[in-house]
C-alpha positions as CSV (number, residue, x, y, z in Angstrom):
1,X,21.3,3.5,11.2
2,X,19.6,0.5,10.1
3,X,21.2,-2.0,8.4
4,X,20.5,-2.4,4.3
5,X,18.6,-5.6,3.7
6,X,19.1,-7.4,0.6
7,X,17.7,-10.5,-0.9
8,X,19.9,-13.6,-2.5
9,X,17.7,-15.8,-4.6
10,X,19.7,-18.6,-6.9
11,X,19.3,-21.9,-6.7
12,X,23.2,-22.4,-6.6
13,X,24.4,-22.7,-2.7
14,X,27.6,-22.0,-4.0
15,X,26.8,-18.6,-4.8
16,X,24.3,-17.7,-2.3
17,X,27.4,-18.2,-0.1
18,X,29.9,-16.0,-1.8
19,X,27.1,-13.5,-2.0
20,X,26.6,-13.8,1.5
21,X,29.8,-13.8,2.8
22,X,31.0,-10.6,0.5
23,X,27.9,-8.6,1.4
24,X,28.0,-9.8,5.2
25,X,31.7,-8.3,5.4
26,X,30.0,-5.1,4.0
27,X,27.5,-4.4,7.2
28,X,24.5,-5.7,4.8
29,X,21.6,-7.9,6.4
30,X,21.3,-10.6,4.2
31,X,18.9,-13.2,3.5
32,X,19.1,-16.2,1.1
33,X,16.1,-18.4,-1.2
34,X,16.9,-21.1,-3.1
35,X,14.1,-20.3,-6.0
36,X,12.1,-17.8,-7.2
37,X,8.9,-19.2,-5.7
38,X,10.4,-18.7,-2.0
39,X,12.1,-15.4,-3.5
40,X,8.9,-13.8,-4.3
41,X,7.9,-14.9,-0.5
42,X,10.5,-13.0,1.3
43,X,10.3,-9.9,-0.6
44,X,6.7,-9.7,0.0
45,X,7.4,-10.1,3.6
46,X,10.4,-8.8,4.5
47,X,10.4,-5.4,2.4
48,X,13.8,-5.3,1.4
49,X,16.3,-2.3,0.2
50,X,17.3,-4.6,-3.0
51,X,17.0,-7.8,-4.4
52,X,19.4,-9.9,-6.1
53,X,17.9,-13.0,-8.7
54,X,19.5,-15.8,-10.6
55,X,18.1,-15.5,-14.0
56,X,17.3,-19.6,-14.5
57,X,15.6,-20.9,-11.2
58,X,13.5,-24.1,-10.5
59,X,9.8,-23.2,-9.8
60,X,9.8,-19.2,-11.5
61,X,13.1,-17.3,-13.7
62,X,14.5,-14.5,-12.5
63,X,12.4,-12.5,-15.0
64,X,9.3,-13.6,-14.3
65,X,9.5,-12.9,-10.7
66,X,11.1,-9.6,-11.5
67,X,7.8,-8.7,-13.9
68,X,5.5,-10.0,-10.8
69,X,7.4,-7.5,-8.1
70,X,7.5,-4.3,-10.9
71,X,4.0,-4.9,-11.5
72,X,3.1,-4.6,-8.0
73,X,2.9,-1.2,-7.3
74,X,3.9,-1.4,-3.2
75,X,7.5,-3.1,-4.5
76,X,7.7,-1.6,-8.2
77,X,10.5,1.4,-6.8
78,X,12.5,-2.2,-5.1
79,X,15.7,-2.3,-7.5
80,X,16.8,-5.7,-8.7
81,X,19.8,-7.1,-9.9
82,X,19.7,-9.9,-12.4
83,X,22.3,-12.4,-12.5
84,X,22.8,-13.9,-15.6
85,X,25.1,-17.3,-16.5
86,X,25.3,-17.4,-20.1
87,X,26.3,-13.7,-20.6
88,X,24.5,-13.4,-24.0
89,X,22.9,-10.6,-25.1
90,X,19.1,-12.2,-25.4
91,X,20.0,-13.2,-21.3
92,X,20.5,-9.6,-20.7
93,X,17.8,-7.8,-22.7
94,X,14.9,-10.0,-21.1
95,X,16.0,-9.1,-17.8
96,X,16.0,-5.7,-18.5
97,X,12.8,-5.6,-20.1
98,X,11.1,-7.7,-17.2
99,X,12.3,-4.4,-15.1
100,X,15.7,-5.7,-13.8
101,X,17.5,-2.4,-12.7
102,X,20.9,-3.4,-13.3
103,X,22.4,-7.1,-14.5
104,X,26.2,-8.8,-13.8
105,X,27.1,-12.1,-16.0
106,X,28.3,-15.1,-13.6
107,X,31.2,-15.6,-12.8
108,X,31.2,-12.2,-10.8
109,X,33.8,-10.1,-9.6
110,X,32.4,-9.2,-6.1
111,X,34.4,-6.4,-5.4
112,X,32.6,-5.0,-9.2
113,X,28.9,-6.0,-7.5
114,X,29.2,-4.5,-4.2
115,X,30.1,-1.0,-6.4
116,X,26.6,-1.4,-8.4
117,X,25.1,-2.4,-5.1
118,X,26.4,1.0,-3.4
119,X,25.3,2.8,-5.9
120,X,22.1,1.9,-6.5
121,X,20.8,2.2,-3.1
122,X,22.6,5.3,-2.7
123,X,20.1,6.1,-6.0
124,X,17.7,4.8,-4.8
125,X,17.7,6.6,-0.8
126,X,18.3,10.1,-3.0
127,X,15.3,9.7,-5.4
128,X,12.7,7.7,-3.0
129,X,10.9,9.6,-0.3
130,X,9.0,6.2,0.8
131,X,7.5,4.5,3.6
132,X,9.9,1.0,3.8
133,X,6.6,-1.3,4.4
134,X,4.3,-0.3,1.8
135,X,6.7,2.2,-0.7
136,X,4.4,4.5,-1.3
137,X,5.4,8.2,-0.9
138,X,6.3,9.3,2.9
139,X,5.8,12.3,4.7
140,X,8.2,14.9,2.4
141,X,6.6,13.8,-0.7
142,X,2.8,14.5,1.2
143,X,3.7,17.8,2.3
144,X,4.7,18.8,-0.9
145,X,2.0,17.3,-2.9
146,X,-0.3,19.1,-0.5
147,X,1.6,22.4,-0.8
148,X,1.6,22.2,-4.6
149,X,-2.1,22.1,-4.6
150,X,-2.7,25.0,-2.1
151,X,-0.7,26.7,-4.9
152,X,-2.5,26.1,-7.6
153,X,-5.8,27.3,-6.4
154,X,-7.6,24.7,-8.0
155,X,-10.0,22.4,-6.0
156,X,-8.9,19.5,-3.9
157,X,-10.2,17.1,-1.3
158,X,-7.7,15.4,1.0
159,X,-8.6,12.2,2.9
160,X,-7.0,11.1,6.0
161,X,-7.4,7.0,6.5
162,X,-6.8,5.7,9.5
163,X,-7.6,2.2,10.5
164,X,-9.5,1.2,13.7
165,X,-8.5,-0.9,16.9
166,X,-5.6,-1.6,15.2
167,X,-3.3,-1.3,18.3
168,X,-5.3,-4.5,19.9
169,X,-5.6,-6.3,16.8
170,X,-1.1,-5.8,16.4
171,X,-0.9,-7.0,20.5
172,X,-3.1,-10.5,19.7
173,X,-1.5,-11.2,16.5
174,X,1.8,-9.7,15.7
175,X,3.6,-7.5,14.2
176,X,3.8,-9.4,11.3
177,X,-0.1,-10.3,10.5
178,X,-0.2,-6.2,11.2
179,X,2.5,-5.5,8.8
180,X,0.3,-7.1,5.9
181,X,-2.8,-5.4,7.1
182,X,-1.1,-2.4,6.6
183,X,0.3,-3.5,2.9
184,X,-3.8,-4.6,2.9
185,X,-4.7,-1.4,3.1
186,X,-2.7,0.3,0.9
187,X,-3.5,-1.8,-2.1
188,X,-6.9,-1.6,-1.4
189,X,-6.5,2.6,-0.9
190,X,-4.2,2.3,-4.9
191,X,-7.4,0.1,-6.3
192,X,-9.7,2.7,-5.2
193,X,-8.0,5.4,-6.5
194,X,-7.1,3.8,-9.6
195,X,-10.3,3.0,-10.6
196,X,-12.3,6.0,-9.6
197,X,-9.6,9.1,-9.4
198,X,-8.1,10.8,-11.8
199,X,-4.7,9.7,-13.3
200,X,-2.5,12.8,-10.7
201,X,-4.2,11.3,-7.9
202,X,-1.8,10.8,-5.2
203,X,-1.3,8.4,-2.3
204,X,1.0,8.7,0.7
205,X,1.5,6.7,3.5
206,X,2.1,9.2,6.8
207,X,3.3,6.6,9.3
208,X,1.9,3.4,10.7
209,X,-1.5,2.8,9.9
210,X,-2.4,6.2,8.7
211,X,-2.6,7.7,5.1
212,X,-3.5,10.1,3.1
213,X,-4.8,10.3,-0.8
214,X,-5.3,13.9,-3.0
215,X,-7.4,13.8,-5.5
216,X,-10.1,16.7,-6.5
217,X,-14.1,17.2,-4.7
218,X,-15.5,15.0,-7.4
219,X,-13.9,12.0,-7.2
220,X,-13.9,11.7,-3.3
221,X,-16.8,10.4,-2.8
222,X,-16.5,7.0,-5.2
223,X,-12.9,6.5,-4.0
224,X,-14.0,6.6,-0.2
225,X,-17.1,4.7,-0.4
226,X,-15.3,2.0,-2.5
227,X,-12.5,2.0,0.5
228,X,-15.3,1.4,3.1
229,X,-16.9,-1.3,1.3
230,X,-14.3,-3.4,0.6
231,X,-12.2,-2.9,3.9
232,X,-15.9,-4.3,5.6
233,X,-15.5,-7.0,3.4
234,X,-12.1,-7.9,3.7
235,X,-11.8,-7.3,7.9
236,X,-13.0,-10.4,9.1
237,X,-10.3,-12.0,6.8
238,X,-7.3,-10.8,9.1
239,X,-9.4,-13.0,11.9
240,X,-9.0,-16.4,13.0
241,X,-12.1,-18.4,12.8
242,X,-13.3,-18.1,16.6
243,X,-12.6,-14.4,16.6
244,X,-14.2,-14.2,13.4
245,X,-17.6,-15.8,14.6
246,X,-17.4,-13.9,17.9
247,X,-17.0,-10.6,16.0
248,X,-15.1,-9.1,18.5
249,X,-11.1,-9.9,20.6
250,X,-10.3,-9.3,24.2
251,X,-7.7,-6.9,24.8
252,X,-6.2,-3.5,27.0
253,X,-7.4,-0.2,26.4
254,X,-4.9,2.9,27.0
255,X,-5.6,2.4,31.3
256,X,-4.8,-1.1,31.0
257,X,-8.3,-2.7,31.3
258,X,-9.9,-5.5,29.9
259,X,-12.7,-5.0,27.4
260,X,-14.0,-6.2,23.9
261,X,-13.4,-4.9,20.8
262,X,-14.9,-4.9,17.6
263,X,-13.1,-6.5,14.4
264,X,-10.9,-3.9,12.5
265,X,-12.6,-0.9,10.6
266,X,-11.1,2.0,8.9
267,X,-11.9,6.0,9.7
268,X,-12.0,8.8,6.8
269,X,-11.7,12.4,7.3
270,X,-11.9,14.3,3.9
271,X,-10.8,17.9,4.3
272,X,-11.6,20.0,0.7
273,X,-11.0,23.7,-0.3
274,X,-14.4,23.8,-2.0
275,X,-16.3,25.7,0.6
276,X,-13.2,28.0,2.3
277,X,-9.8,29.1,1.3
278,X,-7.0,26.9,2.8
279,X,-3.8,28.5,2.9
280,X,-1.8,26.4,3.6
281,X,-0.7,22.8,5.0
282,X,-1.1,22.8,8.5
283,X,-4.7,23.8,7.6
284,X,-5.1,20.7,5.9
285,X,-3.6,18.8,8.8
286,X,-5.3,20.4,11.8
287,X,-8.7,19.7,10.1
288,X,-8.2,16.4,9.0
289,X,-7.3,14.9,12.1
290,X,-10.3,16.7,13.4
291,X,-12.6,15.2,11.2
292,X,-10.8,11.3,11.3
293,X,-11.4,11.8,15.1
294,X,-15.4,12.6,14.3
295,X,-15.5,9.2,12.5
296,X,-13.3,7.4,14.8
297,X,-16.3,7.8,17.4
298,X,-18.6,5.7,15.1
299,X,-18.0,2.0,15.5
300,X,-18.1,0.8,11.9
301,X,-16.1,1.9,9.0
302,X,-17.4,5.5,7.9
303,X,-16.1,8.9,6.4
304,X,-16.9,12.1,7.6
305,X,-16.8,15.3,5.2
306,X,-16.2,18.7,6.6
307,X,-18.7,20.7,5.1
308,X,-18.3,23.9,6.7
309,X,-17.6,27.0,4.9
310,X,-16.1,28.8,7.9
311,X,-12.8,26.2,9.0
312,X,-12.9,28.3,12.5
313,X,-16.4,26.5,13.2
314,X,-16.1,23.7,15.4
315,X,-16.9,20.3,13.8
């Protein structure tokens, strides 16, 4: 099992190193920032299991940082403690009302913070089904979202995303520029929704650089033509300036040759009980990855809808 990752920031190297030292002994990867600025850096970064923040830094407080992370909605299940040096009660409310999940008043007793810290991750693994890079719901939470619209027998419409060349793209430029493509495209997938679904919309992440979002027939279409658009627009971004202007990188295909490949798109296939009874999940499954295939063999960004009444017809 992976080791728990967790975040010092305080500008005091004093107590970054008891913190580090305590919660080294304990198995726990640790890494240290010495204010919030470089704080906010890491956790975008480096997806931790739990953050702990000083609550007077130079450059940005511990609660302003901790408002930042709760507002964004890829880091807003993260828990935080605050540490706090003046232990009066103002100290501790405004943490907690910037979203701090739990506080301890300096000077600590570490044997008392590696408790909290046990037990909230041991909260948080029991109540978060998520994917660790972008937090949105994993595959447990999908299924059952899925299943619990089968049930109601009310219409639905399930899109399957999946981006393009993706593969090359992560072999030319890292795992890490790939990492923030994939957080990319899940804020982009959560402003889509947002703005065009309805408020039980939901949006999972299934692995890698594939995801899925349930909302109803009506809504589809707006959230997935806003998801093209803007992934167009934002694509050439993730390029350096000569790949950019060449509009394509060399790389391998799956035998190993050399060819070009276009600049990243992304591939819909929106599966939708409108037109035939779906019974159950594996029905939604089968037929989405049959449709995202369909629009994987168009070379720009595009969705494909199955609009057959008859899910035995071939696509």
């Amino acid at each position: 099992m992976a080791k728990a990752k967790i975040i010092i920031i305080d500008d005091d190297p004093d107590i970054r190193d008891v913190l580090n030292l305590t919660l080294s002994e304990e198995g726990y990867e640790v890494i240290e920032a010495g204010d919030g600025e470089e704080g906010l850096g890491l956790i975008k970064n480096k997806a931790p299991n739990l953050v702990i923040v000083d609550y007077n830094m130079p450059k940005m407080n511990g609660p302003t940082l901790v408002g930042i992370v709760k507002k964004d909605i890829l880091l807003s299940h993260m828990p935080i403690i605050m540490l706090t040096g003046k232990g009066e009660v103002s100290d501790k409310v405004s943490g907690i009302n910037a979203g701090a999940d739990d506080y301890m008043v300096k000077p600590f007793e570490p044997q008392e913070l590696l408790a909290r810290i046990k037990m909230i991750l041991r909260r948080s693994e029991r109540d978060l089904d998520a994917n660790p890079l972008t937090r949105l719901p994993g595959n447990v939470s999908i299924l059952a979202e899925m299943q619990a619209r089968i049930d109601k027998k009310t219409p639905f419409s399930v899109a399957y995303c999946d981006l393009d060349k993706f593969k090359v793209y992560n072999d030319k430029y890292g795992f890490q520029h790939g990492d923030e493509i994939i957080r990319e495209t899940a804020r982009l997938l959560i402003r889509a929704t947002l703005e065009l679904g309805n408020p039980d919309d939901f949006i999972g992440h299934i692995g890698g650089d594939d995801f899925v979002i349930v909302t109803t027939p009506e809504k589809i279409d707006g959230i997935t033509t806003k998801i093209i658009d803007e992934f167009e627009i934002l694509a050439p971004g993730f390029y350096n300036e000569e790949d950019r202007a060449a509009g394509f990188i060399v790389g391998k295909d799956r035998k190993g040759a050399e060819q070009k490949f276009g600049l990243l798109s992304i591939s819909i296939g929106v599966v939708s009980n409108e037109k035939k009874e779906i019974t159950h999940v594996a029905q939604i499954a089968e037929i989405g990855a049959e449709l995202k295939e369909a629009a994987k063999r168009i070379e720009r960004s595009s969705v494909v809808k199955d609009k057959r009444a008859d899910s035995r017809a071939s696509y």
